[in-house]
C-alpha positions in Angstrom: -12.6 -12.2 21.5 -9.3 -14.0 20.9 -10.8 -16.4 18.4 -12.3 -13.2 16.7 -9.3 -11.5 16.6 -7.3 -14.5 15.2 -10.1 -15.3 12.6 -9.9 -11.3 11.6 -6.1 -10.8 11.2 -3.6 -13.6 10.2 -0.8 -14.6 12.6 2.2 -12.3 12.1 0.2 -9.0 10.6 1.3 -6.6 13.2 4.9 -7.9 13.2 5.3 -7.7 9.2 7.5 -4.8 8.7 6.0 -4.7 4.7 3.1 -4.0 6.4 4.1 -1.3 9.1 5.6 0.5 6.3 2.4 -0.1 4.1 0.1 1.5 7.1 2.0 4.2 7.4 2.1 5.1 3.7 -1.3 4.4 3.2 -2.5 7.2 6.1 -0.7 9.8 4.5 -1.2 9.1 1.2 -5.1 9.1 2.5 -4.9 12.1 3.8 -3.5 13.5 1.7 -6.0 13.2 -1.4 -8.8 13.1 0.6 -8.2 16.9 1.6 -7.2 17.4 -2.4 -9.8 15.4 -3.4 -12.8 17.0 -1.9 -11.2 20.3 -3.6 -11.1 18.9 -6.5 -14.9 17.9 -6.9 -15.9 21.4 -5.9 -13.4 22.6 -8.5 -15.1 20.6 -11.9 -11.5 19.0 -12.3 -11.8 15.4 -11.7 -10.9 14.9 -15.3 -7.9 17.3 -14.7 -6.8 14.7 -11.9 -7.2 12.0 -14.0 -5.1 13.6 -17.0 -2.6 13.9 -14.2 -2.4 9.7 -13.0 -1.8 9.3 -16.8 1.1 12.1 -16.5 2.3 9.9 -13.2 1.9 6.9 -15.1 4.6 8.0 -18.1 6.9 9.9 -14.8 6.8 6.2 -13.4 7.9 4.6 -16.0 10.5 7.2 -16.9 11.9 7.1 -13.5 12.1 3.4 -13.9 13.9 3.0 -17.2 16.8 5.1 -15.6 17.0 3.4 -12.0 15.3 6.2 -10.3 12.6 5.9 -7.6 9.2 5.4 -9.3 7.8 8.1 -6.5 10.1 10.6 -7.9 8.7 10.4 -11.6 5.3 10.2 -10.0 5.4 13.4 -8.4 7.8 14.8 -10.6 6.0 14.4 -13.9 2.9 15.4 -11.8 4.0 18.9 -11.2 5.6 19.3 -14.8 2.0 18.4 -16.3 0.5 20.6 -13.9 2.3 23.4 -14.5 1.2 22.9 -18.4 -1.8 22.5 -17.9 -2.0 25.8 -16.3 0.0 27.6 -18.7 -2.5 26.3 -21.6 -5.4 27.8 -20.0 -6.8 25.2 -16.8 -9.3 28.3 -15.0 -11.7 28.2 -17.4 -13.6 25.2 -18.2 -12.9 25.1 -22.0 -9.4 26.1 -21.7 -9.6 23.0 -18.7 -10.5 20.9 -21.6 -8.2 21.8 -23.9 -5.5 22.0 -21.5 -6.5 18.2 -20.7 -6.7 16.9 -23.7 -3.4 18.0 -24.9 -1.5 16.8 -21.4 -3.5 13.3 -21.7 -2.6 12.8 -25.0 1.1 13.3 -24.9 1.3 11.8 -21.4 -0.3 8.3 -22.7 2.1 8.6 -25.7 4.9 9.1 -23.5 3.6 6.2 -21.3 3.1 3.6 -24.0 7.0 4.3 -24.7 8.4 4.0 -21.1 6.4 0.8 -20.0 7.6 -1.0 -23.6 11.4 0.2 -22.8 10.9 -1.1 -19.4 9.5 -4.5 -20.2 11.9 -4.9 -23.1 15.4 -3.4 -21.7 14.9 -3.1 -17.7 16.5 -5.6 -15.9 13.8 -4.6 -12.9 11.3 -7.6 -12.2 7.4 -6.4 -13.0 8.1 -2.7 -13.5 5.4 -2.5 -15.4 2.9 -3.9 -12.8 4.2 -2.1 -9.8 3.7 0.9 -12.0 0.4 0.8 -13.3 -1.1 -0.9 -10.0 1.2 -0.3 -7.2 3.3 -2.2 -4.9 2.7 -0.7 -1.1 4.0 -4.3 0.6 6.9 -3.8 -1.4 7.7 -0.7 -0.4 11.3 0.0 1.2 10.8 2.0 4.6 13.7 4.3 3.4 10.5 5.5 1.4 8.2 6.5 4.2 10.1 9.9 5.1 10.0 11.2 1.6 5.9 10.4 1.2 5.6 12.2 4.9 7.8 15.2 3.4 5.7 15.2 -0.5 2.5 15.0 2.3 3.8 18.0 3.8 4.0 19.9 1.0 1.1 19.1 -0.3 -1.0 19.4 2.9 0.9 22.8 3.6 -0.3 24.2 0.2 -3.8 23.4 0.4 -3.8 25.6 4.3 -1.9 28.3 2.7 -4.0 28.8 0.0 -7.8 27.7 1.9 -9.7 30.2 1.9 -9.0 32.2 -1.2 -9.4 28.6 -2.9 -12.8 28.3 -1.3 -13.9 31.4 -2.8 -13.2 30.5 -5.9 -14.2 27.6 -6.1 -18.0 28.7 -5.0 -17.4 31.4 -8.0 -14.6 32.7 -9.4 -16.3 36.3 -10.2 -17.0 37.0 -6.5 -13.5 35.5 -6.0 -12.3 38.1 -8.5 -14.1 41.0 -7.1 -12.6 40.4 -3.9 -9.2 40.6 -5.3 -8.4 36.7 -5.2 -5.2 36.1 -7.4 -7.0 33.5 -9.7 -4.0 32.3 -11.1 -1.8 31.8 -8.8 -4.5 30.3 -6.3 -5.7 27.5 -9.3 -1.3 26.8 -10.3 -0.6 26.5 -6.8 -4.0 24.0 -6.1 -2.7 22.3 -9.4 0.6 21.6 -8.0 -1.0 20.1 -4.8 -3.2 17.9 -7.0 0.0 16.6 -9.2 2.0 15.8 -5.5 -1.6 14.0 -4.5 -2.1 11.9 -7.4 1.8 10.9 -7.4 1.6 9.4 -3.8 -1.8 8.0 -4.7 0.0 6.1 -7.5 2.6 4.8 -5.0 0.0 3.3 -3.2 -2.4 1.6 -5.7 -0.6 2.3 -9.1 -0.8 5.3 -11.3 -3.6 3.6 -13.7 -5.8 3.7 -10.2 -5.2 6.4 -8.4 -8.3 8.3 -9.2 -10.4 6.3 -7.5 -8.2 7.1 -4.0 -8.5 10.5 -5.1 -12.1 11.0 -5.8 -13.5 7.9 -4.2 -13.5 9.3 -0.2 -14.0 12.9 -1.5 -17.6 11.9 -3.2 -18.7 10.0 -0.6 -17.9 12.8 2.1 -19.6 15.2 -0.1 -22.7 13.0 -0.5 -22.6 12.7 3.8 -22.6 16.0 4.4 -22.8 19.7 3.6 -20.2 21.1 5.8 -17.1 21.6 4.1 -15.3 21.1 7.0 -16.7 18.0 8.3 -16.3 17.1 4.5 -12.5 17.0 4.6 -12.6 15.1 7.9 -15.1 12.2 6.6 -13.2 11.9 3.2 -9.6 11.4 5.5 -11.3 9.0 7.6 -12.8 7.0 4.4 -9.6 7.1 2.5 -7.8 5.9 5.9 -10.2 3.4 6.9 -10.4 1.9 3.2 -7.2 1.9 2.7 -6.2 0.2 6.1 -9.1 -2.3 5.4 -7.7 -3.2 2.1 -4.2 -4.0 3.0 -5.9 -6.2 5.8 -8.1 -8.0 3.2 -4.9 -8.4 0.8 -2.7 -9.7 3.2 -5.5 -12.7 4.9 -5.9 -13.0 0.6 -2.3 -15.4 0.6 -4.3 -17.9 2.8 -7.4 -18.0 0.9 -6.3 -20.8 -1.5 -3.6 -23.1 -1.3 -2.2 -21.2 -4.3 -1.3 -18.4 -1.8 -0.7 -16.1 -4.7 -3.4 -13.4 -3.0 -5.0 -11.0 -4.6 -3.6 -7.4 -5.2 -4.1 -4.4 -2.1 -5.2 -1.6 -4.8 -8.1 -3.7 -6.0 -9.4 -4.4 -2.1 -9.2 -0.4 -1.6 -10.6 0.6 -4.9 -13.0 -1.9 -4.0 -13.5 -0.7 -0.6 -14.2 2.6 -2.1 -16.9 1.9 -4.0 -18.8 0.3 -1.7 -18.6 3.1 0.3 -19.6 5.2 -1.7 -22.5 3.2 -3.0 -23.6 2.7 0.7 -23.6 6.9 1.1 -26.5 6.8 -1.7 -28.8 5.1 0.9 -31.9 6.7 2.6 -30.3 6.5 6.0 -27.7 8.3 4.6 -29.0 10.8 2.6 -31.3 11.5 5.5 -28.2 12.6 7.9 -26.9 15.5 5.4 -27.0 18.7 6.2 -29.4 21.2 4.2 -27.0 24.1 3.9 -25.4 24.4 0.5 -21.5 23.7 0.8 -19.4 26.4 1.2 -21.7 29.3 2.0 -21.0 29.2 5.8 -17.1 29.7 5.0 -17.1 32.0 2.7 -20.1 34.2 3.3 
């Protein structure tokens, strides 16, 4: 079992404070998005989400230029475009469209400017790669208490707003009948999504963070039926990927003599996929549920 254990993780894993700080950011950034994540599916705005990692990506690089934390234009952008994209017209699907198209292009625009200041004027070393693909080893610990508190938020959004969200996400007429404030409900899921996608971005780079995002949340949703069940599978996918990927990333450095390793955000996108690949097979199709999602919650 030693010998296992020893061939498994690389001497010094559990005493490398990069990667203490690394696990703990990694859980709650999991979390965090899976719960967002499965919402979003049920929602039609995976597109949305990814207008938004393009919003991160020109916050990021903003942040950068001026010496601020990378996390802050994350999130901070994030909730800007979200708030945008709501007030262009993000409830119904062609004002969703529209709403995305204008925030995507102006956010890659915006981008495309940042990332050549940074490379051209920024005295910080590979801004632009920590940006667009993350840098979780490199991550300072002072960082882990504002990622719990942006988790927080986030997390404490999606329960105050559960149910009605549900609703409408099933159908926003019923949800309208029923007195559901559509608005609100879909700016304040919005904002949830921006603060999800920005601490996805910390962990595998804004140009990625989709596939933390969605990745987990599809494969729970091809596992089961049960919505609740749903946001536990998609935390425990996004947990367990992301935990197996900063394993496989940090053995990586002893797997040539170049020891240059290979990056953590391609082992959990990686991770992801496979997962999700492997919830398209017969055994697994044959453990879902029957019921249509939802219907149990709402009804």
């Amino acid at each position: 079992m030693h010998r296992l254990l020893t061939w498994i993780f690389e001497p010094g894993f559990f005493a490398n404070q990069p990667v203490h700080v690394a696990i703990v950011i990694g859980a709650a950034v999991a979390v965090v998005s899976g719960v967002v994540g499965v919402f979003t599916i049920l929602r039609g705005q995976s597109f949305g989400g990814h207008a938004l990692t393009d919003v991160s990506t020109a916050g990021g690089s903003g942040a950068t230029l001026i010496g601020a934390s990378p996390l802050v234009g994350f999130v901070g952008a994030g909730v800007i475009g979200a708030v945008v994209m709501d007030a262009i017209g993000i409830r119904r699907v062609r004002g969703r469209d529209l709403a995305t198209g204008i925030v995507l292009g102006a956010s890659i625009g915006l981008a495309a400017l940042f990332l050549d200041l940074d490379a051209t004027t920024s005295n910080t070393t590979g801004a632009t790669q920590h940006i667009l693909f993350g840098s979780i080893f490199t991550t300072e610990s002072s960082t882990v208490p504002i990622v719990i508190a942006f988790s927080v938020v986030s997390l404490g959004i999606m329960a105050f707003i559960y149910r009605p969200l549900l609703l409408s996400s099933v159908s926003d007429d019923i949800a309208a009948a029923r007195g559901v404030p559509l608005r609100l409900v879909g700016l304040l899921f919005m904002l949830a999504l921006a603060v999800a996608v920005g601490l996805s971005a910390l962990a595998i780079g804004s140009i990625l963070s989709t596939a933390l995002l969605i990745g987990p949340a599809a494969t729970a949703l091809r596992l089961t039926r049960r919505l609740g069940w749903s946001l536990v599978v998609a935390c425990l996918i996004g947990v367990g990927g992301t935990w197996l990927g900063l394993l496989l990333a940090y053995d990586s450095y002893d797997w040539s003599s170049s020891h240059q390793g290979i990056p953590v955000s391609f082992f959990i996108v990686a991770v992801q996929f496979l997962a999700y690949l492997a919830s398209g097979l017969p055994f697994a199709r044959a453990a879902r549920g029957r019921r249509p999602l939802g219907i149990s919650a709402v009804g």
